[in-house]
N, C-alpha and C positions, 0 to 999 in steps of 0.2 A: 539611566537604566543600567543594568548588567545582562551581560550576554556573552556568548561564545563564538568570537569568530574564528575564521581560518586565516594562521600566519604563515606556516609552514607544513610541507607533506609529511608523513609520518605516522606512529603507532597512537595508540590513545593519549599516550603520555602528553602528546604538543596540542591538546585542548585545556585551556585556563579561560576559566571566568574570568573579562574583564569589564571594567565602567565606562559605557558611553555613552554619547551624547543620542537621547531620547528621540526615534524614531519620528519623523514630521508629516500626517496624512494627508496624500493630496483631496482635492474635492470627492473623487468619485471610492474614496479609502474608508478604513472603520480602523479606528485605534483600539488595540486589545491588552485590556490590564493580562498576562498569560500566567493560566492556573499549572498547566501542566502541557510539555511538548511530547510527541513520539520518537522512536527513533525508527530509521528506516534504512534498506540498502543503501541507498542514493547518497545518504551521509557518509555513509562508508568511504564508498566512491572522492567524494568530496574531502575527507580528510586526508585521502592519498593523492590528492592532485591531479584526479578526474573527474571534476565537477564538470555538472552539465548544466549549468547558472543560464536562465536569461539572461538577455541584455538588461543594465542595467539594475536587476538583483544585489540585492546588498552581497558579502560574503559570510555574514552572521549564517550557521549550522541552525536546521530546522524543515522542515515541511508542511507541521500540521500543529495545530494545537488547540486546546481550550482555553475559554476565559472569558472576561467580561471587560465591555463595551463601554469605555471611558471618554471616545469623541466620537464624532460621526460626519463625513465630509460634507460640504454643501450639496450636494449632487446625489447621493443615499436615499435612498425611500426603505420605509420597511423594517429598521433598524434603529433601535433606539439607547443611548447610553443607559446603563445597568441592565443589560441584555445579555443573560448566558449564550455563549454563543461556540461554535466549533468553525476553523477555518484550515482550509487547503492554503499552501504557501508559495512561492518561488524560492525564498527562503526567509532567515529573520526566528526563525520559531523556538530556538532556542536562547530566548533573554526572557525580561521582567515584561517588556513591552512589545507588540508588533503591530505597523500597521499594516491592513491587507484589504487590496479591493474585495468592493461591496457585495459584487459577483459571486465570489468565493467563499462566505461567508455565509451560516446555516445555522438556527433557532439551534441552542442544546435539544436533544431527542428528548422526551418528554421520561421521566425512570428511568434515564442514566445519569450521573453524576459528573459531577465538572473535572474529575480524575480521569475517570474513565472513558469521556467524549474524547482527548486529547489522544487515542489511538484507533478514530474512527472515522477522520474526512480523506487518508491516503487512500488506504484499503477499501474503503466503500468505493470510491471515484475511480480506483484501478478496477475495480470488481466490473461496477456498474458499464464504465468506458470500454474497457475489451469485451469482457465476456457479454453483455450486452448489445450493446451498440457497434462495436464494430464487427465483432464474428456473429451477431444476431441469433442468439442462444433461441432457443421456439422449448420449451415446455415436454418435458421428455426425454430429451434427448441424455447423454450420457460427456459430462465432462470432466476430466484428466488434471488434477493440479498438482506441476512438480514441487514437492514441497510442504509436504501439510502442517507443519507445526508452526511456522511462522505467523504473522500478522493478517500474510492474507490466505494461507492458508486453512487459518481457524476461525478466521472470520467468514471465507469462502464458502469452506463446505456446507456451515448453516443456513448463509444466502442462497446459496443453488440448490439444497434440499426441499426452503420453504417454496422454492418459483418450480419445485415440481422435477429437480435432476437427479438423473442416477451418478453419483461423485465418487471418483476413483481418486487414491493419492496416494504419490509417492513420499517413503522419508526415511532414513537409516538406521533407525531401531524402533525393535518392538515397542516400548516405550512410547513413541513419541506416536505410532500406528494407532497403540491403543486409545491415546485423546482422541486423536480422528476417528477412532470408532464411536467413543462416546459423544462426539457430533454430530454424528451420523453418517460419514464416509461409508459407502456400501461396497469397496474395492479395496483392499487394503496392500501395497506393492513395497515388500522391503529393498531397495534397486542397490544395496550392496550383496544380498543374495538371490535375487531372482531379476529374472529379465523384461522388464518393465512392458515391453512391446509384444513380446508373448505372452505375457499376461493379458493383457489390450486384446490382442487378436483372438483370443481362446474368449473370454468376456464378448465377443461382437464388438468392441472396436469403439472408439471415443469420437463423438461427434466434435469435442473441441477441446483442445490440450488448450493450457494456460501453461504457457514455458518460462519460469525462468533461467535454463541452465545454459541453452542456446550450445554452439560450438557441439560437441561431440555426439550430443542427443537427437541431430536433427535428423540422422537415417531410421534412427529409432521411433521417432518421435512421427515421421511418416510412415511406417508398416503399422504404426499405436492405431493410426486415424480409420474409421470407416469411410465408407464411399462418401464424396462432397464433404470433408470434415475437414475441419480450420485449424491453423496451428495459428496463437497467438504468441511472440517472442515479447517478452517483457523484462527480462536482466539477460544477461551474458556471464551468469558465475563458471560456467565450464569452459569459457573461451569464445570469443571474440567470430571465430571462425568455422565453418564445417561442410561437410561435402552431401550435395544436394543432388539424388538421385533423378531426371527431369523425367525418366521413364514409370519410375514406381508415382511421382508424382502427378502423372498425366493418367495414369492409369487410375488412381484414388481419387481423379479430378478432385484436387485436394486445393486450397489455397494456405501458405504461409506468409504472414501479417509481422511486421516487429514494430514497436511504438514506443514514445515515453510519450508521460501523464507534464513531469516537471517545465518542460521547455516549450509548452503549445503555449498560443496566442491567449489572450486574458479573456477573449469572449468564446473559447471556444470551453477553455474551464469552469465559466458562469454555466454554462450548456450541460457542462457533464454534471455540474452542482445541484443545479435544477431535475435533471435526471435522477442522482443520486436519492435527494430527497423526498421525490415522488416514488422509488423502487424501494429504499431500505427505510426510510425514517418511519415508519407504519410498523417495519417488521425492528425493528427496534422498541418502539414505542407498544408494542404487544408484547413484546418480551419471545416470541418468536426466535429472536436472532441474538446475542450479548458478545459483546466487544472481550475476550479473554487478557488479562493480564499478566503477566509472567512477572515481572520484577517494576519495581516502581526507585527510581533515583534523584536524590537531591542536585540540584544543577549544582553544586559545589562541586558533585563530586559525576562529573560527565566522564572522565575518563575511566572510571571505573564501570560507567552502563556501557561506554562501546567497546569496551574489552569484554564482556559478560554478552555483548550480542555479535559480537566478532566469533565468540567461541562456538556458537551456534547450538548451543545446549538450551535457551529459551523456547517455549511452547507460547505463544502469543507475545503481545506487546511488550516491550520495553519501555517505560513509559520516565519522561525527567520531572521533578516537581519543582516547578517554577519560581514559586513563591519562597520569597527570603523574608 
């Protein structure tokens, strides 16, 4: 097969297609011919020499992808070779081949395309997993996503508009505000000229921020919150670190939560899969919800998709085409 591992840290440039030897799935695995991969923060991370790799995990670049179903382990139910299929990864996802437990592993959405599936098992299972399941979103309520223009940003706002949310986001130009309006974002916060948290507060206040900026945003990000409102941390692009007010926090009887999706245990992924598929795959498959594209890349040329999603000028997915 051909794929893209990690050899050294660095800018896009030290990503090269190279030929290896063909991925082996164990019993409880599904081998996937790969149509098309995503690109995500995480890889980012990962080509500068802060991956957060399972044990174990290949070093091949990837998370998610489409494609079709070429083996199937002994131990698999449910799953059948020539099976369009989309799967969440540990990693591996960016080559010709991947294998990935069965768990992980979800029917293409019925009127999406096998292009377009391959920027939709991170983002739904990030969606699904925090804003769902762990901050326990209730119908109503009002939630806060730093970052609208991204992957899960735009994918976001259409999933919490149809489960009934009022959806606030933030993002650095007009531009990129106005997709979020034509998603339906009903808050619109440009956080290089206005102040995100005063905004929030004049609004009544976010029952649950979805953060990825973490470090600097986190005094802010609790005056954002209404009373019992959750802050969910999910990247650290602002820094690593920040100063946690325990008074304004006690007072907002607030909880702040931080999580990743890449390094949890294999059944607890099968869990959020499952979940996934029962919240978004209906609203996908209504056409309710559609996975945004911003640029599509030939794996040849991967250094050129993570320089184009490093520059942060993409409005949805980033997407590689697999197929040679």
């Amino acid at each position: 097969m051909f794929a893209v591992p990690f050899r050294e840290a660095g800018g896009p440039e030290t990503l090269v297609v190279e030929e290896l030897p063909d991925p082996v799935p164990g019993p409880g695995d599904v081998l996937i011919e790969v149509t098309a991969a995503g690109l995500n923060s995480a890889d980012i991370l990962q080509r500068l020499g802060r991956a957060n790799l399972p044990l174990g995990a290949s070093n091949i670049f990837g998370m998610e992808v489409s494609g079709t179903v070429i083996e199937v382990g002994v131990s698999t139910s449910g799953i059948a070779v020539g099976d369009k299929v989309v799967a969440l990864l540990d990693s591996g996802g960016y080559a010709t081949k991947v294998a990935a437990p069965a768990g992980q592993v979800l029917p293409l959405p019925q009127n999406v395309d096998l292009m377009t599936g391959a920027g939709i098992p991170e983002v739904a299972a990030t969606l699904v997993s925090n804003v769902c399941m762990l901050a326990g979103y209730k119908s109503g309520e009002t939630v806060l996503i730093h970052g609208a223009s991204g992957g899960i940003g735009t994918f976001g706002i259409q999933f919490l508009k149809a489960l009934g949310a009022r959806v606030a986001v933030t993002a650095s130009t007009s531009k990129k505000l106005q997709h979020a309006k034509d998603l339906g974002a009903d808050i619109l916060i440009n956080y290089r000229k206005d102040d995100f948290a005063a905004v929030m507060e004049a609004a009544g206040g976010a029952d649950i921020i979805l953060d990825t900026v973490a470090g600097p945003y986190l005094p802010s990000n609790i005056r954002a919150l209404t009373t019992f409102g959750r802050i969910v941390t999910i990247g650290r692009q602002g820094g690593a670190e920040g100063t946690l007010d325990f008074a304004s926090l006690m007072k907002k009887k607030a909880t702040v939560s931080g999580t990743l999706l890449r390094d949890r245990p294999a059944q607890q992924k099968a869990e959020i899969m499952r979940q996934t598929q029962s919240s978004v795959w209906p609203l996908l498959e209504s056409g309710a919800i559609r996975t945004r594209v911003d640029r599509t890349f030939p794996l040849s040329d991967v250094a050129n998709a993570h320089a184009h999603f490093g520059s942060k000028e993409h409005i949805g997915k980033v997407l590689l085409d697999c197929r040679l």
